[in-house]
C-alpha positions as CSV (number, residue, x, y, z in Angstrom):
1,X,88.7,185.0,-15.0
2,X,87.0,187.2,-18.3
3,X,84.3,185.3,-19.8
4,X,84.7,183.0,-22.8
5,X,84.7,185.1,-26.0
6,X,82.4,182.2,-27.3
7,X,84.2,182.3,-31.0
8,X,83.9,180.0,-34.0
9,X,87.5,178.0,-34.2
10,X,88.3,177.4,-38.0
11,X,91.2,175.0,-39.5
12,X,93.3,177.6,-42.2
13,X,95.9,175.2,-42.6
14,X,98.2,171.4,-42.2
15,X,101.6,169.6,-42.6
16,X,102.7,166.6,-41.8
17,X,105.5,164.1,-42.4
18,X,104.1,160.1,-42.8
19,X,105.7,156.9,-44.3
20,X,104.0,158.2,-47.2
21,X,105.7,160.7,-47.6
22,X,107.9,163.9,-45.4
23,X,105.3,166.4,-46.5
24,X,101.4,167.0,-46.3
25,X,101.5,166.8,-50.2
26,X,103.7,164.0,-50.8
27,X,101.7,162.3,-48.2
28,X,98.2,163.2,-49.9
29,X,99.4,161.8,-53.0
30,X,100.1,158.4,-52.3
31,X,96.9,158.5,-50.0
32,X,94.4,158.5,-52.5
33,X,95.8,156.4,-54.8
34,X,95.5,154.2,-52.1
35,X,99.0,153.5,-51.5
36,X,100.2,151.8,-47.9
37,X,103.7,153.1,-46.6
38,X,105.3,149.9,-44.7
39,X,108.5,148.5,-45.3
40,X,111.6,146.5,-43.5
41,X,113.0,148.5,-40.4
42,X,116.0,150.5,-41.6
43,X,115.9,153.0,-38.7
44,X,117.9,150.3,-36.4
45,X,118.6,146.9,-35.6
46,X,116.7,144.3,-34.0
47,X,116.0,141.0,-32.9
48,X,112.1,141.3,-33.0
49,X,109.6,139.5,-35.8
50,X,107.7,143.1,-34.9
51,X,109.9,144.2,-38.3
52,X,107.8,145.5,-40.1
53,X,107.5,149.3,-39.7
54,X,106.2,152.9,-41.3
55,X,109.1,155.0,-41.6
56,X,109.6,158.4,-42.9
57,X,110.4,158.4,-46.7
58,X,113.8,160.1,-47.6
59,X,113.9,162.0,-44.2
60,X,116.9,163.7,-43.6
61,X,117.6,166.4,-41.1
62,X,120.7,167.6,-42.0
63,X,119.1,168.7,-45.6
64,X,116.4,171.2,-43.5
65,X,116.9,174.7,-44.5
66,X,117.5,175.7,-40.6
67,X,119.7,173.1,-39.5
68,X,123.3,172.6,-38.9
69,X,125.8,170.0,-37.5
70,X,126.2,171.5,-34.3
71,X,121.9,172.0,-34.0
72,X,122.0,167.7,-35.1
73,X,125.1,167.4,-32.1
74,X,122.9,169.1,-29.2
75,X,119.4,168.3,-30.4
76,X,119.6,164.7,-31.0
77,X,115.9,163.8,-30.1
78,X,114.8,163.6,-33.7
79,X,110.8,164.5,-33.0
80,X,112.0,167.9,-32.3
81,X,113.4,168.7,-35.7
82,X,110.6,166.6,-37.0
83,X,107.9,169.2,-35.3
84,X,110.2,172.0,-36.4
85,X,109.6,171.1,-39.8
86,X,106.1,170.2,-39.8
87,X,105.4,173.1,-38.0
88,X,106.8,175.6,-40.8
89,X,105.4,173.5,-43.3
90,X,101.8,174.0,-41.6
91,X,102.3,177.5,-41.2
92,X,103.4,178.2,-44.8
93,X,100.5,175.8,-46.2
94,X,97.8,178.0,-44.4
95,X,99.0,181.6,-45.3
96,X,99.6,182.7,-41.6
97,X,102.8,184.7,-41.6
98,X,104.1,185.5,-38.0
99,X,104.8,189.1,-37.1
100,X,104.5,192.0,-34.8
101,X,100.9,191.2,-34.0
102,X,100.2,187.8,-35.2
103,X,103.5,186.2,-32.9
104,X,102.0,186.9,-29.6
105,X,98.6,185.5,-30.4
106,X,100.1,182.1,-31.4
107,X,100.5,179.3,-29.2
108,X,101.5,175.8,-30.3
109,X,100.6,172.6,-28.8
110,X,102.9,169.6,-29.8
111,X,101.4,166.3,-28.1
112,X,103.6,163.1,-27.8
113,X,103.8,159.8,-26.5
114,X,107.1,158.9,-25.7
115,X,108.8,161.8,-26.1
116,X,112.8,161.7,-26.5
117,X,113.4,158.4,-25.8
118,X,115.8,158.2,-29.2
119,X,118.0,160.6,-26.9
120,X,118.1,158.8,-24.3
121,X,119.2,155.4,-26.1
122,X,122.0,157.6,-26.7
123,X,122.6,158.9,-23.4
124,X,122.8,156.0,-21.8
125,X,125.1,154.2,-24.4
126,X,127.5,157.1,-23.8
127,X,127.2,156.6,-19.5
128,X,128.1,153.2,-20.2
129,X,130.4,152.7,-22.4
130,X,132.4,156.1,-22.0
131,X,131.5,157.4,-18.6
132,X,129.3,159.8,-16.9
133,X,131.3,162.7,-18.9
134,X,129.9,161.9,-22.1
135,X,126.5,162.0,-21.0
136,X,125.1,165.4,-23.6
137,X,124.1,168.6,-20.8
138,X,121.4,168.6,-24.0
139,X,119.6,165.9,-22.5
140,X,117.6,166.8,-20.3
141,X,116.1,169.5,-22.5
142,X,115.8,166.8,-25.5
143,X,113.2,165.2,-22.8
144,X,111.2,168.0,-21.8
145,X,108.1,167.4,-24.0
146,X,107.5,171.4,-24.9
147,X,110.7,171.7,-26.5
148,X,109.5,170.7,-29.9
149,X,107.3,173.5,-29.8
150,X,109.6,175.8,-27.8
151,X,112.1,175.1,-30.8
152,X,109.5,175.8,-33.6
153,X,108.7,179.0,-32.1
154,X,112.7,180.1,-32.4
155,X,112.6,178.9,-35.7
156,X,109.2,180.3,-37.0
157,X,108.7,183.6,-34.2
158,X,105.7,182.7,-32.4
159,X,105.7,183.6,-28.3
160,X,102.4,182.4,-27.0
161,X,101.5,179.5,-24.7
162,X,103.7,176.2,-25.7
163,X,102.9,172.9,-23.9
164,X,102.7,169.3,-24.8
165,X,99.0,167.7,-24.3
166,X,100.2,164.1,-22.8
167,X,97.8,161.6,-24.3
168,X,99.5,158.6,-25.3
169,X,97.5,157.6,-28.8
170,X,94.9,160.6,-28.4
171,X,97.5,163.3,-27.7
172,X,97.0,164.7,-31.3
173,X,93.3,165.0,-30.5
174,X,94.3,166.5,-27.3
175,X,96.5,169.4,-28.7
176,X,93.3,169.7,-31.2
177,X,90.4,170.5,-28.1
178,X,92.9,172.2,-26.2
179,X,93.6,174.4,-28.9
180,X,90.2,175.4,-30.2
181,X,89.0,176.1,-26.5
182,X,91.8,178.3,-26.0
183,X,90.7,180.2,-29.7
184,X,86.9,180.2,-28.1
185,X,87.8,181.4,-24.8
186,X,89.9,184.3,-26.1
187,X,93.5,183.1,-24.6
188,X,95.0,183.2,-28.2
189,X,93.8,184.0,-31.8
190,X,96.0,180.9,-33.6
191,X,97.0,177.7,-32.6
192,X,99.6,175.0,-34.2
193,X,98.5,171.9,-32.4
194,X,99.3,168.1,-33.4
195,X,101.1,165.6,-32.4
196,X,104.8,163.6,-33.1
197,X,106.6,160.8,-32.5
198,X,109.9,159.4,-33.5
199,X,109.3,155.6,-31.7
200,X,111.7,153.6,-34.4
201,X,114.4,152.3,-31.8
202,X,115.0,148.9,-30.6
203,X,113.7,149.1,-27.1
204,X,110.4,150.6,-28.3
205,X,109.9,148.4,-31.1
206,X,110.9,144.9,-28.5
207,X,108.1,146.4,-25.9
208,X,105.6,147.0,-28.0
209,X,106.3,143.3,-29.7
210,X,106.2,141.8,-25.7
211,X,103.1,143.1,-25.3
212,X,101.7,141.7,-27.8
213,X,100.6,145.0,-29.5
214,X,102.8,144.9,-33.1
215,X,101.5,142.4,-35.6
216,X,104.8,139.6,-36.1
217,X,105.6,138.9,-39.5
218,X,105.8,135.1,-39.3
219,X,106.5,132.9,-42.9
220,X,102.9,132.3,-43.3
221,X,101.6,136.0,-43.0
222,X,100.3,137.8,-46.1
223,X,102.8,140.6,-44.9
224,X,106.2,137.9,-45.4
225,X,106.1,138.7,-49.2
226,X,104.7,142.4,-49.1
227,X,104.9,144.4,-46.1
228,X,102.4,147.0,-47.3
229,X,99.9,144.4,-46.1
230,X,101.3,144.8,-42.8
231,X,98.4,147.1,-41.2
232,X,95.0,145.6,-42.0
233,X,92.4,147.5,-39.8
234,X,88.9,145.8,-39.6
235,X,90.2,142.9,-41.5
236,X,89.3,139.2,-41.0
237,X,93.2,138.4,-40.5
238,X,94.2,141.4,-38.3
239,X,97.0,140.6,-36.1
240,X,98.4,143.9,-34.6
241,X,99.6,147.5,-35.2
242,X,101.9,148.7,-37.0
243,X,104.8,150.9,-35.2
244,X,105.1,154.1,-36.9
245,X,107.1,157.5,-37.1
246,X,105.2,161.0,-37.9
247,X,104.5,164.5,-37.8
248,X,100.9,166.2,-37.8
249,X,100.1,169.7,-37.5
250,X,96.6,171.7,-37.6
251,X,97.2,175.4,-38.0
252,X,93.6,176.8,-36.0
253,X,92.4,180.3,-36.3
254,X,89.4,182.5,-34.6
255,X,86.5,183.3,-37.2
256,X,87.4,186.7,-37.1
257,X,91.1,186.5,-37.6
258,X,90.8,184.2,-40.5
259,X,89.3,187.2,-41.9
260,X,91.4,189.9,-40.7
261,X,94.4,188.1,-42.4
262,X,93.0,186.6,-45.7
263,X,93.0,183.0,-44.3
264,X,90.9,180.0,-45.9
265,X,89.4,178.5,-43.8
266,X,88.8,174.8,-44.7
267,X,87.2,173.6,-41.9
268,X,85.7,174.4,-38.2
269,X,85.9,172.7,-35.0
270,X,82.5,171.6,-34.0
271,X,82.8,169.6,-30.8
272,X,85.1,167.6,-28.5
273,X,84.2,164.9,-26.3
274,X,87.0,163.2,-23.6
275,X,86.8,161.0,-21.4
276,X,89.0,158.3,-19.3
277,X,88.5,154.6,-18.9
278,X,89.6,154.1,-15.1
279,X,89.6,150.8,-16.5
280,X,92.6,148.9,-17.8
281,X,96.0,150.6,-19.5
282,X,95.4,148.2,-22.9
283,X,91.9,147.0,-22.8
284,X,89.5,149.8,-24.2
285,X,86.3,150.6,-21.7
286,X,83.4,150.5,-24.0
287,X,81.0,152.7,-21.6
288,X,84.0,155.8,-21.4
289,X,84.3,155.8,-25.0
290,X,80.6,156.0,-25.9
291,X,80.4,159.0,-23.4
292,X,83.5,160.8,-25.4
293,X,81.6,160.2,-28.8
294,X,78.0,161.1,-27.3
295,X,79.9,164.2,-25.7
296,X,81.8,165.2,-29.0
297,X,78.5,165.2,-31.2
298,X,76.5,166.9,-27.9
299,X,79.1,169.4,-28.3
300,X,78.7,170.0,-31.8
301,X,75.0,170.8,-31.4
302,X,74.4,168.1,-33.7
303,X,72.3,164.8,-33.6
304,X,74.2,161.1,-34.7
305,X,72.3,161.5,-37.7
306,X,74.4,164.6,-38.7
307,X,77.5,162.4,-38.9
308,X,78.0,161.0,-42.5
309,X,81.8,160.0,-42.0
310,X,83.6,158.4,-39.1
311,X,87.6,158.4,-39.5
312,X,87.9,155.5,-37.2
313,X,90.9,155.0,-34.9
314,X,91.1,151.4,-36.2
315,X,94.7,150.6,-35.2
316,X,94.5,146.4,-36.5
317,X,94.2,144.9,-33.4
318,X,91.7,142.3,-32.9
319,X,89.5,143.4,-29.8
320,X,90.6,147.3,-30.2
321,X,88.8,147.2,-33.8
322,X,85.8,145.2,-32.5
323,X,85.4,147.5,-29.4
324,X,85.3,150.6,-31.3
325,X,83.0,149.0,-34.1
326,X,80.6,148.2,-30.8
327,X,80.6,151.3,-29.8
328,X,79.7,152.8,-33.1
329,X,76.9,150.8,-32.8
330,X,75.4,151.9,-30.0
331,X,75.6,155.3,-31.1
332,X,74.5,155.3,-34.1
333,X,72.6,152.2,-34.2
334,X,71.5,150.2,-37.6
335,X,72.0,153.8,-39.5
336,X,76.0,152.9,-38.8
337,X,75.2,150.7,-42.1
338,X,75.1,153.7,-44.3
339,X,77.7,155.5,-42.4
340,X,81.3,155.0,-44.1
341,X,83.7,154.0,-41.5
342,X,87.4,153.8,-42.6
343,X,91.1,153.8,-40.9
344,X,94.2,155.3,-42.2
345,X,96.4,153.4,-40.1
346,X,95.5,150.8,-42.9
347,X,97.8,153.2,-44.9
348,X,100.1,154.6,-42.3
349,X,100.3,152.1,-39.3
350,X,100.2,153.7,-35.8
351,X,102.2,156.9,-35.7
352,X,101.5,157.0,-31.7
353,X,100.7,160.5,-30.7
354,X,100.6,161.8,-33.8
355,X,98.0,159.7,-35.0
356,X,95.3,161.9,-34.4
357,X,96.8,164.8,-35.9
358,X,97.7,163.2,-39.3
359,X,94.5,162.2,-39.4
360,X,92.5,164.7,-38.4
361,X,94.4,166.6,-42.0
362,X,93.6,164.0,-44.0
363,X,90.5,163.9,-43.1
364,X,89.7,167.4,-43.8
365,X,91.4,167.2,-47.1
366,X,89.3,164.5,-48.1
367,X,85.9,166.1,-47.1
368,X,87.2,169.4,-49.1
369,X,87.7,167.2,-52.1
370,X,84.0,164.9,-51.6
371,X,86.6,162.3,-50.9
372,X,87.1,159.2,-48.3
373,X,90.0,157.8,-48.1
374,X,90.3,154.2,-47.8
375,X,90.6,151.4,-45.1
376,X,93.3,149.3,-47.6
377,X,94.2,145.4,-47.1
378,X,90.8,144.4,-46.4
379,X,89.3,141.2,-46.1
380,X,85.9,140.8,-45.1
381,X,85.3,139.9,-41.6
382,X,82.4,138.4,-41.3
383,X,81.3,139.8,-37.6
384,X,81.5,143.0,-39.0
385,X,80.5,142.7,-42.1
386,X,77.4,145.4,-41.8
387,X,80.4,147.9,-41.4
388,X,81.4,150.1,-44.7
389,X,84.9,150.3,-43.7
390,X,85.5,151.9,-47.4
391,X,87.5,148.4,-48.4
392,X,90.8,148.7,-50.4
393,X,89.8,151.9,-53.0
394,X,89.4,155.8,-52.7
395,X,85.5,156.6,-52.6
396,X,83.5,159.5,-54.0
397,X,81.3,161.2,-51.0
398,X,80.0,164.5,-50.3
399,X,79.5,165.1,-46.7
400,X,79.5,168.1,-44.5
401,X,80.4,166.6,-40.8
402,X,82.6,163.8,-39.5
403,X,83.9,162.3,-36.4
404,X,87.6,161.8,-35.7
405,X,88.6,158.9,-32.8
406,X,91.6,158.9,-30.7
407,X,92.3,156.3,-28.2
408,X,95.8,155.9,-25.7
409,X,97.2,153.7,-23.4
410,X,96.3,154.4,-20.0
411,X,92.2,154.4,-21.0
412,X,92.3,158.3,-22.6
413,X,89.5,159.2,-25.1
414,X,88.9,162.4,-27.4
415,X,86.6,162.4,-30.0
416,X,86.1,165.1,-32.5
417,X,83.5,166.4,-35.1
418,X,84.5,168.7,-38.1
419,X,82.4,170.2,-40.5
420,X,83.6,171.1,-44.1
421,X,83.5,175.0,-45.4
């Protein structure tokens, strides 16, 4: 194999669709005015306290520019459209137009969790209830986990590598590292790499509730009255995740080729650090996920001390949050006092494997603007009270480097840095 080309990977460009909103901006907006995006499950019917859920604002397939009912009859996995449209909405945002000699040098990396289990609700309703007839020949291909990126590149022209990075919560990270070593090494010179999932159906939402993972909205919950308060990350009172849908897409781009095209590059990929547990599929291993921050900052060529931001993964549950706060610690030590540590899932519960993605967009746009964005429905806990988990309001910070977390079932870690332009 050549030698890796050894070239600076720089962000140009993001979209994403959130339960605050179907687009990056629409997102953004409600973001910083520190807006949370829960509500009542609409998406389906069930049984479950778990009820409480972040869903898509005013998402609508059929109104896409490129769709049509017989695209909505055979593809009926919705995180395909879903990274169809984030996917053109990332491309357009960062300037990159796919052509003759662009197209070939693309790839696209589309990470998921679960994949297109809304297809196969359907599927199996049909087998049963209809017979084995009715059961779509679209299907299988609505499971096969590169077909949201194999679709986006019909729709938007691009034929290089397309795969799906398979790491449960961390699969946005994933498609993120991949990526940017495939920019180094020379394999590509753009990437569109995130994450989706569209996990809103009853079956999801019960197992997620009989594991004990989704908070449950009981009478005497803050939540009853106001689901925004659902997802509380950090907080005293934290009683679970909160089961979300979502898109996110980074648009990457070798140093030179951001050049080459007029692209603005708004921030580069510094390091990557993963690991894996070997340790318990829930139950985070505190050692393994040390060694993927260490690694990701090692990688970077930087020191802790560099680190002025930590976008936590900080997905509400009790132990989850007070493992990751531990770790923290014994990276960065009593410094981690001055180091702002906040969660968006406070504002967009757990979108899965998108999570990283959506994050990792947000938490560029923030740096470019000498923003953090806020860990919202805070109340103090008092065993990590020497935390700045950026309580309940946007804060003003100017900051060159942060650190992104992503954390899956199954004990699989990737950390990233990023440093503003």
């Amino acid at each position: 194999m050549k030698a890796p080309q050894n070239r600076r990977v720089f962000v140009v460009g993001y979209g994403a669709a959130t339960p605050l909103g179907k687009t990056f901006d629409l997102t953004w907006q409600r973001a910083v005015r520190g807006e949370a995006g829960f509500r009542r499950l609409t998406r389906c019917r069930t049984s479950s306290r778990a009820n409480v859920v972040g869903e898509i604002p005013d998402w609508e397939p059929m109104t896409l520019d490129f769709m049509d009912r017989k695209e909505a009859y055979n593809w009926n996995a919705d995180y395909i459209f879903l990274t169809m449209a984030v996917c053109k909405e990332a491309l357009q945002r960062s300037g990159l137009h796919i052509n003759r000699e662009t197209g070939p040098r693309t790839a696209c990396l589309i990470g998921s969790a679960l994949n297109g289990a809304d297809a196969y609700r359907v599927a199996m309703d049909n087998y049963v209830n209809q017979g084995p007839l009715k059961v779509s020949p679209y299907l299988l291909p609505n499971l096969c986990a590169n077909l949201p990126a194999g679709k986006a590149g019909m729709l938007l022209g691009f034929t290089g590598p397309i795969f799906s990075p398979q790491g449960a919560c961390a699969s946005g990270n994933h498609a993120i590292g991949i990526g940017a070593r495939m920019i180094r090494d020379g394999d590509c010179d753009f990437v569109l790499a995130g994450g989706v999932d569209t996990c809103l159906t009853p079956e999801i939402i019960q197992g997620f509730a009989n594991m004990m993972a989704t908070i449950r909205i009981d009478p005497d919950d803050r939540a009853y009255q106001d689901p925004t308060q659902a997802s509380r990350p950090f907080s005293v009172d934290r009683r679970g995740i909160v089961l979300s849908e979502g898109a996110g897409v980074i648009v990457l781009a070798a140093e030179e080729m951001a050049t080459t095209w007029g692209l603005d590059p708004k921030a580069e990929i510094m390091g990557v650090g993963w690991t894996s547990d070997a340790h318990h599929i829930t139950l985070p291993n505190p050692e393994t996920i040390i060694r993927a921050i260490h690694d990701a900052i090692a990688d970077a060529e930087l020191e802790p001390g560099n680190i002025a931001y930590v976008n936590a993964h900080g997905t509400s549950t009790s132990k989850g949050d007070r493992i990751e706060i531990e770790c923290l610690r014994s990276i960065f030590g009593r410094r981690l006092e001055k180091i702002p540590v906040s969660s968006n899932k406070s504002q967009l519960g757990h979108t899965l494997g998108a999570s990283a993605a959506i994050e990792a967009a947000l938490g560029i746009e923030a740096m470019r603007q000498g923003l953090i964005l806020p860990t919202v429905n805070h109340i103090l806990d008092p065993e990590l009270a020497d935390v700045d988990v950026v309580p309940n309001a946007v804060r003003r910070h100017n900051y060159e480097f942060f650190l992104s977390n992503a954390f899956g079932f199954g004990g699989t870690n990737c950390c990233i840095v990023f440093r503003g332009m």
